[in-house]
C-alpha positions in Angstrom: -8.5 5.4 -34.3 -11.0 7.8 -32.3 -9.7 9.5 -29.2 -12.2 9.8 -26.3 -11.2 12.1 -23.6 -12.5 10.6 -19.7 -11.9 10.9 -16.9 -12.9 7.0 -16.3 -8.7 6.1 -16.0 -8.2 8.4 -13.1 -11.1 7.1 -11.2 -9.9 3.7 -11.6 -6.5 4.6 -10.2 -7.8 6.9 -7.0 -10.8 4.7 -6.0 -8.6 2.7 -4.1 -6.5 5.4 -2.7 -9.5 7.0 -1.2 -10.2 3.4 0.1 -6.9 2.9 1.6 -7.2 6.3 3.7 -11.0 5.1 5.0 -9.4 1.7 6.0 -6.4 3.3 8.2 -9.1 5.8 9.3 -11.1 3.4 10.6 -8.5 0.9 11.9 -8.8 -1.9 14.6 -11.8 -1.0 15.9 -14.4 -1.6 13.4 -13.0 -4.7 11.7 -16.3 -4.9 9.7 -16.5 -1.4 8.4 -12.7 -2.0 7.3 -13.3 -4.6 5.3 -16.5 -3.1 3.7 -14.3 -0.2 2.3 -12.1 -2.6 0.9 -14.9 -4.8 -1.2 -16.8 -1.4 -2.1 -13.8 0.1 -3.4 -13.0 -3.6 -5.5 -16.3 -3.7 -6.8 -16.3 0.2 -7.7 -13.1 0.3 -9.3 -14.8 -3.1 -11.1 -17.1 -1.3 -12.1 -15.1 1.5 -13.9 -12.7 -0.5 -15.7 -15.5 -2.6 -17.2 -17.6 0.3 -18.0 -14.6 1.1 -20.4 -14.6 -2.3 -22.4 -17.1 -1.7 -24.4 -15.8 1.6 -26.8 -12.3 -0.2 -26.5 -13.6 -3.6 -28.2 -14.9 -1.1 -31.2 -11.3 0.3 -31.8 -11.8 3.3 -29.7 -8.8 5.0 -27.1 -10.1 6.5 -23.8 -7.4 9.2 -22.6 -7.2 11.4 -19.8 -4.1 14.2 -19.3 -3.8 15.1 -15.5 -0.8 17.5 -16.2 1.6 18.6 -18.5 5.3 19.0 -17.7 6.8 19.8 -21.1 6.5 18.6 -24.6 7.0 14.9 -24.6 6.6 14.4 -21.0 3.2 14.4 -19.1 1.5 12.2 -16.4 -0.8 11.5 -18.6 -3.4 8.0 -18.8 -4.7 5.9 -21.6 -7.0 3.0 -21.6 -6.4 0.4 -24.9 -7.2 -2.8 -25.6 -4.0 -4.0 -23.9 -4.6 -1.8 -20.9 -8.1 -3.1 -20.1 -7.3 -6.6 -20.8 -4.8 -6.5 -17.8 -7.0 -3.9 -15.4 -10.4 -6.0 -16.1 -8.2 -9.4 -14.6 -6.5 -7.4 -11.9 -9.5 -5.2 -10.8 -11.9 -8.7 -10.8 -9.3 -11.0 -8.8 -9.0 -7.9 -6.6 -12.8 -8.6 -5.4 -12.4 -12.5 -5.2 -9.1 -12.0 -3.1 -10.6 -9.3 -1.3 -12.9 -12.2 0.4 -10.3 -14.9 0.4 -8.0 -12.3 2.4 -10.8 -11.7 5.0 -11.2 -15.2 5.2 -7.8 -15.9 5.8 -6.5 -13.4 7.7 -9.0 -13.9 10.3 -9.0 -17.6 10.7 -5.1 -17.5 11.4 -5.8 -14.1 13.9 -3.0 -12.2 11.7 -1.5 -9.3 12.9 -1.6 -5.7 11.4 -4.3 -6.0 9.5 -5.0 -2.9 8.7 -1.8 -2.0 7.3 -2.4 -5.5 5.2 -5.4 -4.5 3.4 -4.5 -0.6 3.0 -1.1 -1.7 1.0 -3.3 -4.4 -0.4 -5.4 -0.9 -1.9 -2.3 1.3 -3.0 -0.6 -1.7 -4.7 -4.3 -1.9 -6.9 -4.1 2.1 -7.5 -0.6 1.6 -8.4 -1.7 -1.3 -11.2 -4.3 0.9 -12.7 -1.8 2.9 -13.3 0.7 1.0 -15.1 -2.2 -0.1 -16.6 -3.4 2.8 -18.3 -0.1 4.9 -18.6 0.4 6.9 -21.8 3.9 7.2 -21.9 7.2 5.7 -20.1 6.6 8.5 -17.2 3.6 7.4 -16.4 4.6 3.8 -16.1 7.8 4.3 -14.7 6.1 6.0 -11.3 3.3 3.8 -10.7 5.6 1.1 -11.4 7.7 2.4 -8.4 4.9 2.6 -6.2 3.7 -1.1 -6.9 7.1 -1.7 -5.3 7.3 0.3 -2.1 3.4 -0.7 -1.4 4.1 -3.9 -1.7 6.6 -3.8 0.6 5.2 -3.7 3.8 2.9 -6.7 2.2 6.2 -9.3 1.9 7.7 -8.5 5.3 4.2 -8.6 6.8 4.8 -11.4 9.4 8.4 -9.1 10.9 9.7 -12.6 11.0 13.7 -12.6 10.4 12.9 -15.0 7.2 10.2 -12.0 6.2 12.6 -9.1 6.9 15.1 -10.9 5.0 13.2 -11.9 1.7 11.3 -8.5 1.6 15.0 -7.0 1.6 15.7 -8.8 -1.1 12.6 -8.0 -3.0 13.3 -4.6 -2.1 16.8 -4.5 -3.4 16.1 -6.7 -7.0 12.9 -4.5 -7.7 13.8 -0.8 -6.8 18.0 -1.6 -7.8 17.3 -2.9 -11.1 14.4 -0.2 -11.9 16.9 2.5 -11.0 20.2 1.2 -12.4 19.1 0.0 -15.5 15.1 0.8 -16.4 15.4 4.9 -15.2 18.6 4.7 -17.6 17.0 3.3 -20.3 14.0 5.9 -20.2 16.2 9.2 -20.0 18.4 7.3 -23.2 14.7 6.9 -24.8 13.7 10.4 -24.4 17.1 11.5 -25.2 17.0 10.2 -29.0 13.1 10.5 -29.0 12.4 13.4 -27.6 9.0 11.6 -26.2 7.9 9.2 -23.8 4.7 8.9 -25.2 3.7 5.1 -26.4 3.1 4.7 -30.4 1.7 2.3 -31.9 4.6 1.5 -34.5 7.3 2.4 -31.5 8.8 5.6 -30.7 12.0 4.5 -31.8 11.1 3.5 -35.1 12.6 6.4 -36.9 15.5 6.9 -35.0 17.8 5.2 -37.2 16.9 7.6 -40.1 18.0 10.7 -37.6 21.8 8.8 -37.3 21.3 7.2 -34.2 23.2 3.7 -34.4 21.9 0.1 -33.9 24.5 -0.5 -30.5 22.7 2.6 -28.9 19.4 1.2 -29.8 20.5 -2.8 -28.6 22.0 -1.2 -25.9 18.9 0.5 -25.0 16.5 -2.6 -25.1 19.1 -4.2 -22.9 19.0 -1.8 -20.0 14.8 -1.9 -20.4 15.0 -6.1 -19.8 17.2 -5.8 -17.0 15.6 -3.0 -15.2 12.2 -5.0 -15.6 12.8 -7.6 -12.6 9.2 -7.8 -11.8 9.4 -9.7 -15.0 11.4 -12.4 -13.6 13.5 -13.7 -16.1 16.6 -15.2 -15.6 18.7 -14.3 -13.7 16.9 -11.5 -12.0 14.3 -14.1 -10.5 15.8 -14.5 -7.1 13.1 -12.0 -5.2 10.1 -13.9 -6.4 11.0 -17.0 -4.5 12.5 -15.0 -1.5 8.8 -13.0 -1.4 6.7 -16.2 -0.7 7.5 -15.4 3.1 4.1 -13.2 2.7 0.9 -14.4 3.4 -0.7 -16.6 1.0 -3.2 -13.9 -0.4 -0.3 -11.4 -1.3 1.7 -14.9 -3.0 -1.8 -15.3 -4.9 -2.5 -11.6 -5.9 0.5 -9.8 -6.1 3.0 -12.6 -7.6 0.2 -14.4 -9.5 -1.3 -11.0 -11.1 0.0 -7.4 -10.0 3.9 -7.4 -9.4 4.9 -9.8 -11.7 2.0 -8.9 -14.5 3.3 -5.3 -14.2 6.4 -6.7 -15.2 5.7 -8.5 -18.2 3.2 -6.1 -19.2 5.6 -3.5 -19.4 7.8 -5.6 -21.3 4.9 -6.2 -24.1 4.4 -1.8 -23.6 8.3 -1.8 -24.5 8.0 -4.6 -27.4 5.0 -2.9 -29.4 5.1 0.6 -28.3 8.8 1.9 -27.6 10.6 -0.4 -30.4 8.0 -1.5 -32.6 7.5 -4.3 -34.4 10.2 -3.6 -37.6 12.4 -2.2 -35.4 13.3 -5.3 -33.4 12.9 -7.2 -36.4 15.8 -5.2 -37.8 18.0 -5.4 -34.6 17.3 -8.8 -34.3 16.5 -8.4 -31.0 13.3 -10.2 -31.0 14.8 -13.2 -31.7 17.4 -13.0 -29.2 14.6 -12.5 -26.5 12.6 -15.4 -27.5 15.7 -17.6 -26.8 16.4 -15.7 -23.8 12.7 -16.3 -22.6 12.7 -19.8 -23.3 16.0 -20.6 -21.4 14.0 -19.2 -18.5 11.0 -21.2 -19.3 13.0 -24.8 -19.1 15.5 -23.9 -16.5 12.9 -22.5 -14.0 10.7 -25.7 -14.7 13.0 -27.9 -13.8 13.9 -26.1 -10.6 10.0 -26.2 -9.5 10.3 -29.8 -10.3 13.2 -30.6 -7.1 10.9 -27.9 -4.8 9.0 -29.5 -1.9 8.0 -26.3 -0.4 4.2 -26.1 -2.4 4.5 -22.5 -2.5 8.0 -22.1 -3.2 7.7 -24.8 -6.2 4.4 -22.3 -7.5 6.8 -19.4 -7.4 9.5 -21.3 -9.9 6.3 -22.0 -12.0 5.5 -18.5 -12.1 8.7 -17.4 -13.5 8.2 -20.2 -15.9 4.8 -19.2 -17.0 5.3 -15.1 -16.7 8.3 -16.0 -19.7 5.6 -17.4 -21.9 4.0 -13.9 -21.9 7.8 -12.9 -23.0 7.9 -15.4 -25.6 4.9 -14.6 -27.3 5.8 -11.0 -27.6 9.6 -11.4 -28.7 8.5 -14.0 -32.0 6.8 -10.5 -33.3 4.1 -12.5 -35.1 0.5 -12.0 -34.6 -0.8 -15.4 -33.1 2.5 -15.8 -30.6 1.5 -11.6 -29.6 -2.0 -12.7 -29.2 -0.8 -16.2 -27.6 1.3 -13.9 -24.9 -1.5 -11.2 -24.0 -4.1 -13.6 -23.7 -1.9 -15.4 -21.0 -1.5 -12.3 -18.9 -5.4 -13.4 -18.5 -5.6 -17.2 -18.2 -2.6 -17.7 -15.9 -4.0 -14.9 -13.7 -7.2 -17.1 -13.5 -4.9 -20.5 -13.4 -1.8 -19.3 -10.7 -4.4 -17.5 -8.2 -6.2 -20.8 -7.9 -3.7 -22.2 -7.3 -2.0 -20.1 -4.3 -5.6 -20.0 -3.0 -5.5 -24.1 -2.3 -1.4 -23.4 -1.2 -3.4 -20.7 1.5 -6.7 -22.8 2.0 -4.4 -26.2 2.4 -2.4 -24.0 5.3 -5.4 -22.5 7.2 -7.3 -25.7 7.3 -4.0 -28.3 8.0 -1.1 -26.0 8.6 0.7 -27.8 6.1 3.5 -26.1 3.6 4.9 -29.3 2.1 4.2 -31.3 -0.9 5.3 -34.5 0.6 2.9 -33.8 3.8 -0.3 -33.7 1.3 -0.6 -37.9 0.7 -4.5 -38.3 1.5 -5.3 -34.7 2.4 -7.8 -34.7 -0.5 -10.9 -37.1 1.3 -10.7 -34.1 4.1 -10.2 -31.4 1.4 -11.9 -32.6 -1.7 -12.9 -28.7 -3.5 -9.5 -27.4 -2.8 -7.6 -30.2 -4.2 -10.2 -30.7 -7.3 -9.6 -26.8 -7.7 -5.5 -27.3 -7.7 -6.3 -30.1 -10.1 -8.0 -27.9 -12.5 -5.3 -25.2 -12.4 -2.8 -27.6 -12.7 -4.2 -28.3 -16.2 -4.5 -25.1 -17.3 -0.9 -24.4 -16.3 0.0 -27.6 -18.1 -2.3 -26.5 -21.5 -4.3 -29.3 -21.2 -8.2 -28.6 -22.7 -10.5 -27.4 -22.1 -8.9 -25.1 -19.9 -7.6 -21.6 -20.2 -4.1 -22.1 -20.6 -4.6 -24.2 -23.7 -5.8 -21.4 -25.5 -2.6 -19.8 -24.6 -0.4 -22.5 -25.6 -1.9 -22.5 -28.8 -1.6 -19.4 -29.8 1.9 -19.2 -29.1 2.4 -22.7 -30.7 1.3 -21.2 -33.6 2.8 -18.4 -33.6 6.6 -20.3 -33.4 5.7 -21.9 -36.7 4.9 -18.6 -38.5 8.3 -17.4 -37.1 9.6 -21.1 -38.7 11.0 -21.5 -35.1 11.2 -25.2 -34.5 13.0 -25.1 -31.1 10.6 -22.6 -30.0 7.9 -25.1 -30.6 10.0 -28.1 -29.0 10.2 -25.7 -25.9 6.9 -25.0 -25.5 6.2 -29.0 -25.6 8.8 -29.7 -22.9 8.0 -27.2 -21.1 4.3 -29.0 -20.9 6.1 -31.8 -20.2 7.8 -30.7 -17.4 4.7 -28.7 -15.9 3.0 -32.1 -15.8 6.0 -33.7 -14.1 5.1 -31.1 -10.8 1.9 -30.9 -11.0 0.1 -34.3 -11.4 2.0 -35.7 -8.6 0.5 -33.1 -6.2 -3.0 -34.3 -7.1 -2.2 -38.0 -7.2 -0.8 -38.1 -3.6 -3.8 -35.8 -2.3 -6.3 -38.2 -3.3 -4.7 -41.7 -4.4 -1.9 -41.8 -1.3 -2.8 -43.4 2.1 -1.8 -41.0 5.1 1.8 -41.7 6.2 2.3 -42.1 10.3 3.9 -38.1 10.8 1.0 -36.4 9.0 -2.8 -36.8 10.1 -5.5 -35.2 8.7 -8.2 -36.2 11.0 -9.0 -32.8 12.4 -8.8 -31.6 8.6 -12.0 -29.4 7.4 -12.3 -27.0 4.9 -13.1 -23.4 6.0 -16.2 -22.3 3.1 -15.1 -18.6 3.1 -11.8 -19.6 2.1 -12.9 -22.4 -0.3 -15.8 -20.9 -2.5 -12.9 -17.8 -4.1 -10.9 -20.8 -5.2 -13.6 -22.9 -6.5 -15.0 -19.3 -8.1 -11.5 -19.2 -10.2 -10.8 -22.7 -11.0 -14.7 -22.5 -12.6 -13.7 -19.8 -14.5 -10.3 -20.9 -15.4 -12.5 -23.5 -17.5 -14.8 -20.9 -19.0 -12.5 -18.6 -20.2 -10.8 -21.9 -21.9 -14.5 -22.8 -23.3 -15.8 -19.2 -24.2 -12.1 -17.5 -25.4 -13.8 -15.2 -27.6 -14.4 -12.3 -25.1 -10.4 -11.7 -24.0 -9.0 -13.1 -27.7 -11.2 -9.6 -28.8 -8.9 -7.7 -26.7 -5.8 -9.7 -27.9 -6.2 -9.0 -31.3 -7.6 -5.9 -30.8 -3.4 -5.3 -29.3 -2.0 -5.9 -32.8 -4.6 -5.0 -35.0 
């Protein structure tokens, strides 16, 4: 594998910083020049991250060391195939959210805006980070600040409900990062004596230096539970509690940043802290799959009873983010591939979605699944738009989740994991049961007498980023190829 040394990973993390300070600098009083630094600095950092793709498709490594601390420990960035896959989606939804968030926030008159969209820019700094960490330091810091930008972002509205469910966001993300995931790190380094990410796992030839299989279990344990952005059971509570913010943090931060992070990290810990034979030995992967599909059912079924349209996307989201899980814990190539690739395709799929929740609330001020019967004739490209992600989320094709759902189908029957395979078809089952109804009583329900949409229209700046995504949500089902590259490049 040949190492290129650039400083292309830095940029991408500080672009946004430097955009973050122009936006408070400028402030209130030139609402225009505000937002321009916040589409320049989206389409810069674009810019970078994709200028990267290229040598990383051809089995190259792009690193950059921005200081040393002592052997084994350095803050220190590295863009692979895994990295880019997750910082091309993140840094391209930032631009399409970018517009959908001007949109928004100005047809509803939101307050502090400023303060919105210069979070809104540390939180993407933050990703890049996590991103393109080289070791568990790295990770662990820009992994922190995700958290405490994002902050501000869920308690935005400094309603009691906000105060209260950015508390508990708060309390699940920085508790269970500093209980459990800080623990987990120092034990790492301890039998290590690195924090820098291997491709076989740093841990991998521990047990030859005496240290025990309950240390190492024990280990793996601590890095799940200090992984809430994950959202597995029963560290999930936050994710609902967050969708207090405003519909463009629901959409980009819970539908790609916090809770990719999470799940991200968990793939970094799979392939690069315990390796593949590792956690095949411990049996750990195993235990993980079952683990990740008990939270793909049970948080199904709790979207299924949700009226709230946001509240039910979030319990699909901690549904969907386990898939991810899933595909990494079977240790077998297609399910790996099967779980990366749907970091991408639900990123596409979920933001779609939370765009119609937003465009469906700016347009008809309406939060409920049972107020939608009929709202389709006044709303036609945001409901066709919740339609299409609706498939994908379902893994119906030609759409992006599909590809994802095969892959990881697969993968279960290389792993000779039948109830995998049954849960991953139930689980489809059940993401139809909450989803089809949404679009049936948009568009097949008459109007009941407490909910009129006369006065309904859709607002075009909010509606083309949704329609944007929803099209694209179909081509990346159609044209695979140029992601699945990335995938396999992972496991190669």
């Amino acid at each position: 594998m040949e190492i290129i040394s650039s400083i292309k990973p830095l940029l991408a993390v500080i672009v946004s910083l430097i955009a973050a300070f122009l936006i408070l600098l400028t402030g209130e009083r030139a609402r225009n020049l505000r937002e321009f630094w916040t589409i320049l600095a989206s389409v810069i950092k674009f810019t970078i991250v994709f200028s990267m793709v290229s040598p990383i498709r051809e089995g190259k490594v792009i690193e950059y060391t921005v200081i040393s601390i002592s052997p084994g420990l350095s803050l220190q960035f590295r863009a692979d195939a895994l990295g880019i896959l997750f910082a091309l989606t993140a840094s391209f939804l930032w631009i399409i959210t970018s517009f959908y968030s001007i949109g928004y926030m100005r047809s509803l008159n939101e307050r502090a805006q400023t303060r919105y969209f210069a979070c809104f820019a540390i939180a993407l700094s933050a990703t890049m980070g996590v991103a393109f960490s080289a070791n568990l330091f790295t990770t662990f810091l820009f992994y922190e600040i995700i958290t405490l930008s994002t902050y501000p972002l869920v308690a935005h509205k400094e309603t009691p409900e906000a105060i209260r469910g950015a508390r508990i966001y708060l309390t699940y993300l920085l508790g269970t990062s500093i209980a459990f995931l800080l623990l987990a790190i120092f034990m790492t380094y301890t039998v290590a004596g690195t924090l820098d990410f291997s491709d076989n796992g740093i841990l991998i030839d521990t047990t030859a230096m005496g240290v025990s299989d309950t240390f190492l279990t024990i280990t793996f344990i601590l890095f799940m539970a200090g992984i809430a952005k994950a959202a597995m059971m029963p560290l999930h509570s936050w994710l609902p509690a967050a969708m207090v913010a405003p519909t463009p943090v629901s959409a980009l931060l819970h539908a790609v940043v916090v809770v990719k992070a999470g799940v991200f990290v968990v793939v970094k810990v799979v392939i690069h802290i315990f390796g593949i034979d590792l956690l095949t030995k411990l049996g750990l992967g195993t235990a993980l799959a079952y683990f990740s599909s008990f939270t793909i059912i049970i948080a199904s079924i709790i979207a299924l009873k949700q009226d709230n349209l946001k509240r039910m996307l979030a319990f699909s989201t901690i549904s969907q983010l386990s898939y991810i899980i899933l595909g990494a814990a079977l240790l077998k190539p297609s399910s790996m591939v099967g779980g990366i690739i749907h970091i991408t395709n639900h990123a596409f799929s979920k933001i779609t979605l939370f765009f119609c929740a937003g465009s469906i609330y700016v347009s008809a001020h309406k939060t409920e699944i049972s107020q939608l019967s009929g709202i389709g004739k006044k709303m036609p490209w945001t409901m066709a738009a919740f339609f299409i992600g609706s498939l994908s989320m379902i893994g119906v094709p030609p759409t992006a989740g599909f590809i994802s759902k095969w892959y990881l189908a697969v993968g279960s029957m290389e792993a000779k994991e039948i109830p995998i395979l049954v849960v991953l078809l139930f689980s489809s089952v059940l993401n139809a049961a909450y989803f089809l109804p949404i679009t049936y009583k948009a568009f097949f329900e008459k109007e009941n007498h407490t909910d009129h949409h006369e006065e309904v229209k859709e607002i075009p700046v909010v509606v083309i980023p949704l329609v944007i995504t929803a099209i694209i949500s179909i081509l990346v089902g159609i044209y695979p190829d140029y992601f699945l590259t990335l995938a396999k490049e992972v496991i190669r």
